[in-house]
N, C-alpha and C positions, 0 to 999 in steps of 0.2 A: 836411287832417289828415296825412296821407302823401304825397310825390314820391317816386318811384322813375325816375329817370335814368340810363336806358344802362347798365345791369349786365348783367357776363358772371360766371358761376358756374360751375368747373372742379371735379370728385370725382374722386379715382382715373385718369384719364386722359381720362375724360367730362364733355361741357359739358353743362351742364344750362340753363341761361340764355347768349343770347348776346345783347348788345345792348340786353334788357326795358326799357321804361320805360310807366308807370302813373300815373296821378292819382286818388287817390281825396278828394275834398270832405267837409269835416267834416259828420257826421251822416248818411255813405253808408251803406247795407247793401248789401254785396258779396259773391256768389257768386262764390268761385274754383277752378273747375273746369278740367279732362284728365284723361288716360289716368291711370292710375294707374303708379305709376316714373314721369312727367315732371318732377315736383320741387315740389310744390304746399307737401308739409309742409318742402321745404329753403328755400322762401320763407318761409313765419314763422320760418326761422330766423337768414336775413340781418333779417328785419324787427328780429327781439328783439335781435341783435345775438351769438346763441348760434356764427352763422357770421359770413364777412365775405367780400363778393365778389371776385373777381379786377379789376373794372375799373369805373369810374362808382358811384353814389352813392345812399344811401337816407335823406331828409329826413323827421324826423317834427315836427310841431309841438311848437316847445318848451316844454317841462313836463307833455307832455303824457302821462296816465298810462296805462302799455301793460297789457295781462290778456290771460293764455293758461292752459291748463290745465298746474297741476306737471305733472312728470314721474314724482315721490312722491306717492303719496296719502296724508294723513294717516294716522297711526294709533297716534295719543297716548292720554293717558287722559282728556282733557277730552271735555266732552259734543261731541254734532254741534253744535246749538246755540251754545257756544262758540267752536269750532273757528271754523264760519263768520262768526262776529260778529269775531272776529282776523283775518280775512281783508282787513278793511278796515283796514289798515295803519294808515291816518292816524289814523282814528278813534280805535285802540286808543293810539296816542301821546299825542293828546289826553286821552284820559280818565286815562291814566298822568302825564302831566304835572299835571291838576288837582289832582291829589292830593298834589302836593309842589308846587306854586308858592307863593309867598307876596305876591307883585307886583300888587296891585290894576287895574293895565291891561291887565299879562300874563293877570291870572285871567278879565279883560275881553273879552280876545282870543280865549283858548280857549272859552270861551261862545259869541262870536260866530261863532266857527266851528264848532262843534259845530251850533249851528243850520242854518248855512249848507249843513253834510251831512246835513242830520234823522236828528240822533243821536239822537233821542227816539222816533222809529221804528223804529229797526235794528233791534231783539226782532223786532217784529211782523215785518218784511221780511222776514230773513232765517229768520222759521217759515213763512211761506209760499213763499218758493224752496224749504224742505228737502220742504215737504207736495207741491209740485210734483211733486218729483223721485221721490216715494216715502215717505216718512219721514212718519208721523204723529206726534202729541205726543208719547209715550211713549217712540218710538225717537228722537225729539230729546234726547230728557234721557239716553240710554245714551251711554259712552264710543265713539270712531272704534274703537278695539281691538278692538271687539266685534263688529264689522261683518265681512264678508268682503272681499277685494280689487276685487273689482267692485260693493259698494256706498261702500265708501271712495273711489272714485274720484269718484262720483255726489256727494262729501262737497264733495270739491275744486272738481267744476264748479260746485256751488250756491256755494262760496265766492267763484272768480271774478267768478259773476253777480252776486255780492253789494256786490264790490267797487266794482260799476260804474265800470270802466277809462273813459274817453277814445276808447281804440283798443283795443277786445274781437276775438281772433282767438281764432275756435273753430277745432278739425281734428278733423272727423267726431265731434263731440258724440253724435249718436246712436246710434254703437256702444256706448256704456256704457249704454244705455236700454232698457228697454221701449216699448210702444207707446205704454202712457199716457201716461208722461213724454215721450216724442218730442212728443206732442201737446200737451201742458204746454209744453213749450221753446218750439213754434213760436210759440204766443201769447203770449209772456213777450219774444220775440227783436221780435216784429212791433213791439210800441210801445216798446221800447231805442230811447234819446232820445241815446244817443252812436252813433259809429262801428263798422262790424261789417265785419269780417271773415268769412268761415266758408267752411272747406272741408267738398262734401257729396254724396253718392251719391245723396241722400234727397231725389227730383224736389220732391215736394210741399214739404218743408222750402226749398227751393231761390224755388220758385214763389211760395209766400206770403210771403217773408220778404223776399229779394233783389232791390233795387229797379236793379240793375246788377250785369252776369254780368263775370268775368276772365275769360278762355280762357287756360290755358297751352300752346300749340300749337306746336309747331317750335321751341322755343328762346324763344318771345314773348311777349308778354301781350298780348292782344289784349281790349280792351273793345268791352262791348255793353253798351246802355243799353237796360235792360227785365229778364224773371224769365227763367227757365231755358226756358220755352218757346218766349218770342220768339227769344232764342240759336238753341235747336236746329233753330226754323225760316228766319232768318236763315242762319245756319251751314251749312242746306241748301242754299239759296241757291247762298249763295256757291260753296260746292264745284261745282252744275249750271254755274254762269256759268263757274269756273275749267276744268271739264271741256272745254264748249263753247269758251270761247277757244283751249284750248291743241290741241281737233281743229282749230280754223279755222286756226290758226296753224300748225299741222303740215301742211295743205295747202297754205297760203301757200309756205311753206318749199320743198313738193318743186314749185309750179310755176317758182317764182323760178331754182331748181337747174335745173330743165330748159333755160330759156331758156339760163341758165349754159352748159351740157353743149353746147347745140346751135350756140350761134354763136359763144362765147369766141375762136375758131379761124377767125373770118372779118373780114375786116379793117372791111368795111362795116357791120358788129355790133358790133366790138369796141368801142366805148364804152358801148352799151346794157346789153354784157356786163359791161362794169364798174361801171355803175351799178347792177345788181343785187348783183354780188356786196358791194358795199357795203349795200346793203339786209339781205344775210343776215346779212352781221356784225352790223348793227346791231337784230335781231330777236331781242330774250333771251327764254328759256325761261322761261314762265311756270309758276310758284312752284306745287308738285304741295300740293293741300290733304285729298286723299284719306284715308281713316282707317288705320291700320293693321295691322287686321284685324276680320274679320267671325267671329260665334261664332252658333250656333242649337243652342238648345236643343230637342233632339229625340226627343222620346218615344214608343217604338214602341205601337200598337194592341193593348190587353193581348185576350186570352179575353172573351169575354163571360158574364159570371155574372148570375144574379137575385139580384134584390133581397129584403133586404138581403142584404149582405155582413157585416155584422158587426150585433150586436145586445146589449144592456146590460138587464137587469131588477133591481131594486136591488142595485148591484156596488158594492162596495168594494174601496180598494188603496191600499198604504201601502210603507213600508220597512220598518216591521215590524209583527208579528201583531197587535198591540194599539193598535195606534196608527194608525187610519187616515186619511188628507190626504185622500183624496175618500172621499167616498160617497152612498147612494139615487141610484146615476146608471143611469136612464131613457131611453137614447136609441140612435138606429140610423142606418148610415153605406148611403146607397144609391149603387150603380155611378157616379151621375152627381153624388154628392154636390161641391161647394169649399165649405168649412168653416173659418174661422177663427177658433181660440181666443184671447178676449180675456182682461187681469186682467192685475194687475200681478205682477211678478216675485216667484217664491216661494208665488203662490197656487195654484198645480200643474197649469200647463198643459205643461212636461214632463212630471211623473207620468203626467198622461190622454193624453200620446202615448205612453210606454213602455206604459203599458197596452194602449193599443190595436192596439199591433206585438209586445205578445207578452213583451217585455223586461220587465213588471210582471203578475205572475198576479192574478184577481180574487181577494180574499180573501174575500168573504161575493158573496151574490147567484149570476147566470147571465150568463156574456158567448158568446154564439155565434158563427164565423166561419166562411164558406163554405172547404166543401175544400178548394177548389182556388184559394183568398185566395193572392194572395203581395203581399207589401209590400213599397216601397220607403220607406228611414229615411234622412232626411238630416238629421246631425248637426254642430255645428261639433269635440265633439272628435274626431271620424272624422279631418278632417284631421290630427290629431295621433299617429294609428294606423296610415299608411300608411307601407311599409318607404322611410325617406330615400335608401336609396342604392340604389333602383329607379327606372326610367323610367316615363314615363307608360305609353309603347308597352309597357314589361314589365308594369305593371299590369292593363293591359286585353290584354294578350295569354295572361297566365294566367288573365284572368275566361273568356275566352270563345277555349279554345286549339284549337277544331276550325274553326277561320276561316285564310286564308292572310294576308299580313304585309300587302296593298293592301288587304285590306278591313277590318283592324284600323286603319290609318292613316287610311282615309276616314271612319271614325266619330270616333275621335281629330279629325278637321278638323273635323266639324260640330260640336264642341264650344271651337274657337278655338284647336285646336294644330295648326300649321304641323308639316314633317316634323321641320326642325332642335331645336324645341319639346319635340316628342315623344319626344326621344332625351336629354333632360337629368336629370339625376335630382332625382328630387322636394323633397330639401332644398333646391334651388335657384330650386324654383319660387315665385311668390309666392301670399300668401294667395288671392287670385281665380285663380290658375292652378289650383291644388287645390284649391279650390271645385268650379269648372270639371269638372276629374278627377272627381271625388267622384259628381257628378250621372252623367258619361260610363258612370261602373262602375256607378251602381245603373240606369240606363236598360234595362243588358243583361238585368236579371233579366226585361222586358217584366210589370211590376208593374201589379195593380188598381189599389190603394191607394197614393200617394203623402207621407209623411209629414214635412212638414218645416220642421224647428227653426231658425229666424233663417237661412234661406238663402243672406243677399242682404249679409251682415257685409263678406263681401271682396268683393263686385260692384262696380262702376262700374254708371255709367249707364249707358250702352247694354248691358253683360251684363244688367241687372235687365230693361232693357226686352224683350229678348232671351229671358229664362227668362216671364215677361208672358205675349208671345206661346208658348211650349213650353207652358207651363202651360193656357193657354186651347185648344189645338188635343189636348191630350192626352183622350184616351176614356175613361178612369179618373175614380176619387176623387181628392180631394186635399183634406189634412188639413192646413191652414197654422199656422205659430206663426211672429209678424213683425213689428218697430217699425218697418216702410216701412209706411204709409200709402197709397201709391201703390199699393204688390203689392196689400195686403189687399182696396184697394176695386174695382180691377181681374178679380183672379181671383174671390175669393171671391163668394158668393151666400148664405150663409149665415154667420151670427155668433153663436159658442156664447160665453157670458162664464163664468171660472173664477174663481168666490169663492165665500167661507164656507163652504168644503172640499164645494163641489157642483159642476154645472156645465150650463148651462140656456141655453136658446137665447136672444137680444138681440132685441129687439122694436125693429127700425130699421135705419137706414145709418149708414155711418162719421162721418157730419155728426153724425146723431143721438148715436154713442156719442163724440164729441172733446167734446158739451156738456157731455156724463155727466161725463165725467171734467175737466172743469175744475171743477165745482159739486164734487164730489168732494177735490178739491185745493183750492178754498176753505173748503170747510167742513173739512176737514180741519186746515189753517195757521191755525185760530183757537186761538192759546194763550192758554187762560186764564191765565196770568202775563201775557202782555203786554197782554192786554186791560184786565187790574186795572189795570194799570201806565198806562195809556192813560187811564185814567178818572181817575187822583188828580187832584185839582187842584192846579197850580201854584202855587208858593211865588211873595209878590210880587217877591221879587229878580227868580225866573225869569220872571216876566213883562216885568220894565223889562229885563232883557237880552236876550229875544226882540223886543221893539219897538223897541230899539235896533236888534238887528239886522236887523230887516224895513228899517229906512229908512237902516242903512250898504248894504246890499243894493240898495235905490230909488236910493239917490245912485249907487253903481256901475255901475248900468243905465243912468242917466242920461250918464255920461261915456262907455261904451264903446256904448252905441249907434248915434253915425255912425260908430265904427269898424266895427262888424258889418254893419250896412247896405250898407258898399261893401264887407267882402269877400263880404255874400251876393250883390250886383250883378255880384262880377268871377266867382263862382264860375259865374253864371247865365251871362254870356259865354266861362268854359272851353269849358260843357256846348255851348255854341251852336257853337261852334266845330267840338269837336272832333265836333259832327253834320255839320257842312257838310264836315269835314275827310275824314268816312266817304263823305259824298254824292261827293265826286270823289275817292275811291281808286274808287269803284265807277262812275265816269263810264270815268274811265283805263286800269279794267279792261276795257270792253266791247269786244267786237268791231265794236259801229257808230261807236265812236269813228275807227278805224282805214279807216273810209273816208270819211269829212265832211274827210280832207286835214291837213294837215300845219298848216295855221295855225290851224285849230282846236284841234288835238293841244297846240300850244305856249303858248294861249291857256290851257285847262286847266291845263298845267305851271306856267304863271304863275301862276294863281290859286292852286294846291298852294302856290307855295315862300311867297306872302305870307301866305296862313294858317299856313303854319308858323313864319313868324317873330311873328304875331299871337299864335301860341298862347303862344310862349315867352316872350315878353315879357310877357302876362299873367300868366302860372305864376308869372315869377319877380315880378310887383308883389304877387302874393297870400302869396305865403312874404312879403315884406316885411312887408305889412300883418300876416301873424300873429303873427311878431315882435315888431311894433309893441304889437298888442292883448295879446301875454303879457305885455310892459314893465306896460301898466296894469293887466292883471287880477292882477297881482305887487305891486303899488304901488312 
């Protein structure tokens, strides 16, 4: 479906790509992951064609149809409904054309192809992506206008997935989500019968979905064949082996010098001396794979208080006097409480954190709070509130100004800011840097109570894993609200679900509440329009032009059959390959390679450079064959 060949990619005076090259096989699901600033979203944008590299080449099968999320979210006056049924380009041409053709073969044509995409399903389809996503009947039939920005967005992805691209690249899909929906996608992403893309923070997303990880590492792309886990325990790996060679080799290096040093200057040495020195030259530095940098999230041991700390007797609380989002809420937060509120966006699982920090007074009812309670709130517009042209070092040096400047900077470090870091001013930092910040400055309050709202938006993996463990060794409460899946089943031990303007403890695990909410999302995306619509019976035309098309369909199958066959056989040969290709990068790598002698070293080298021209030469038969099979699936 995809080559990518030796691209170098230059911004501003930074490479970001030098060299990359990748295969991805039709019908791959790819995780592509790194650091966050390595260039993962400027890769979908050489892919779409929005950028263009400095140097080599990015081959997509031809005709083949790309989906990525706009960068506009709708927000016309047509229904969601609509909006998303337009989203499938072709579809809407065809139904546009039937309407004005007059040509009995042409009219022939577009029937057979309208089947060909079960146009006759799309209602039904695209009201269960929107029920997915959040959207029940009712808000299907309102205008995109009506929506806010962050559910118009949510408008646009159901649109994409609706379109069912060829080559589907998502980037961080589940920033625009709640938790339900995260959990909707993944099982909606797991059986997508075309090609995926997806860049993702979201382990679990990662894990279920991605049957082959990218790394963008150093400049590269580096493929792993397996889910996020295998990666980061491979990736482990590799790094202890790279560690390991590169001390064996640093002692190789100063004994070879010494022998160097010690007889260079004697005549009866002097060629042994030279045959080393030639050894040194010829000893390259192996390739540092280290990360670069390490963050801990670090929570100090608040007071100790009895339980409860906070308590509810039927409390209500709203935005205003008459109108209350929650109420009859019943319940109590103990010292040792992890607590995650579930429900979909809007159902008020912000209100019952403002409430419970104070930022919401109860309006009817008793809510109690120990004295000497102090909370910490972690919000995403907070990042939006911190002075831009302050440094981090100046933020937390005016949180906590009876400390000298190395013990401000050593807390600063254990949250993943370096000194040069720490000195930059916050508009410059990135979203996870002030994340980062955000958690550093409420840490100082040494809070009970921990409360916090989508944490994990700007994190990377390893920051999430990172705040996992802070969260788990912290002695307080913690009050979570989170569309990571991983955090929630991780920390949490407790699952309060916020609907029907209440909010009541979940009777289960995350397994438990991902069923809830899919049966919820089906039942939900059954529109009565399209069910009616499902049920009429067929006009006989539409029937002879559906059996027509089932067996113009049978005959096409038939023709392109041994084409598909050998490119599934050559893809199976990549994959074979480019494992054996890994088994001696990882021979060549060892340190016991380097003492089994020099004709075994060369032996290996051999075997490297014929699988590399094995590999190429098949890559490039399989771009022919798809060629080939677009010629006939084209006629």
């Amino acid at each position: 479906m995809l080559q990518i060949n030796d691209i170098t990619f230059r911004i501003a005076g930074r490479t970001l790509l030098e060299g990359a090259s990748v295969h991805v096989p039709l019908g791959h699901k790819v995780g592509l992951v790194g650091r966050n600033g390595t260039g993962k979203s400027t890769l979908f944008k050489l892919i779409t064609g929005e950028l263009h590299q400095d140097s080599g080449d990015i081959r997509l099968r031809n005709g083949a149809k790309l989906g990525i999320l706009p960068q506009e979210a709708p927000s016309g006056p047509e229904s969601l409904l609509q909006t998303v049924l337009d989203a499938d380009l072709e579809r809407k041409a065809l139904l546009e054309e039937a309407e004005l053709a007059s040509d009995p073969m042409r009219i022939a044509e577009i029937h057979t192809r309208l089947a060909d995409i079960n146009a006759h399903t799309a209602e039904s389809r695209a009201a269960k992506i929107l029920a997915g996503l959040g959207f029940d009947h009712e808000a299907q039939q309102r205008s995109c206008a009506s929506f806010s920005g962050g559910w118009r967005t949510r408008v646009a992805l159901a649109g994409t997935l609706f379109a069912e691209p060829d080559l589907l690249l998502l980037d961080e899909p589940s920033n625009y989500l709640d938790l339900e929906a995260t959990l909707w996608l993944e099982t909606f992403l797991k059986s997508y019968q075309r090609t995926l893309i997806i860049i993702s923070h979201d382990r679990d997303l990662l894990n279920n979905v991605a049957e082959t990880i990218v790394h963008l590492d150093q400049l590269k792309l580096v493929k792993y064949t397996g889910n996020y886990d295998f990666f980061e325990k491979t990736r482990a790996e590799k790094i202890a082996l790279m560690a390991g060679m590169a001390k064996k080799q640093e002692a190789q290096r100063k004994h070879l010098q010494s022998f160097v040093d010690r007889f260079r200057a004697k005549a009866t040495k002097a060629r042994q001396a030279q045959s080393r020195i030639k050894m040194l030259e010829k000893l390259k530095p192996i390739a540092s794979v280290m990360e670069e940098y390490t963050v801990n999230f670090s929570f100090p041991t608040p007071e100790a208080l009895s339980s409860p700390i906070l308590s509810m007797e039927e409390c209500a609380t709203g935005y205003q006097e008459d109108n209350h989002i929650l109420k009859h809420l019943n319940l109590r937060i103990d010292m040792e409480d992890r607590i995650a509120l579930l429900g979909s966006n809007g159902n008020g699982k912000s209100t019952f954190a403002k409430l419970v920090s104070g930022r919401l007074k109860a309006q009817l009812g008793r809510l109690q709070k120990s004295s000497k309670l102090k909370i910490g709130f972690f919000a995403l517009h907070q990042l939006d509130e911190m002075n831009p042209a302050e440094t981090a070092f100046q933020h937390l040096a005016a949180k906590i100004p009876n400390i000298g400047e190395a013990q401000v900077r050593s807390k600063l470090g254990q949250f993943g800011f370096s000194k040069d870091k720490s000195d930059v001013a916050v508009e410059q930092l990135s979203g996870g840097e002030k994340a980062r910040l955000n958690f550093c400055l409420l840490s100082t309050e040494k809070p009970h109570l921990l409360i916090l709202d989508e944490p994990t938006n700007h994190l990377d993996v390893d920051a999430r894993e990172a705040l996992v463990q802070g969260l788990n060794d912290f002695e307080g409460a913690v009050l979570l609200i989170s569309h990571d899946p991983h955090l929630v089943s991780l920390v949490a031990d407790r699952l309060w679900l916020v609907s029907e303007g209440n909010v009541r403890p979940f009777e289960g695990d995350m397994q438990d509440y991902k069923k809830f909410v899919i049966e919820q999302a089906r039942a939900a995306g059954k529109s009565k329009s399209s069910e009616e619509e499902a049920e009429q019976p067929q006009a006989p035309e539409q029937k002879i032009n559906n059996k027509e098309a089932r067996q113009a369909r049978a005959n096409a199958r038939a023709l392109l059959a041994p084409k598909k066959k050998e490119i599934n056989k050559i893809e199976k040969k990549i994959q074979k390959l480019e494992e054996e290709k890994s088994k001696l990068e990882i021979l060549l790598a060892a340190p016991e390679t380097y003492e089994k002698g020099a004709d075994y070293q060369a032996e290996l080298s051999a075997q490297m450079g014929l699988i590399k021209t094995d590999l190429e030469n098949t890559e490039e038969k399989w771009m022919l064959l798809q060629e080939e099979l677009e010629v006939l699936e084209n006629g």
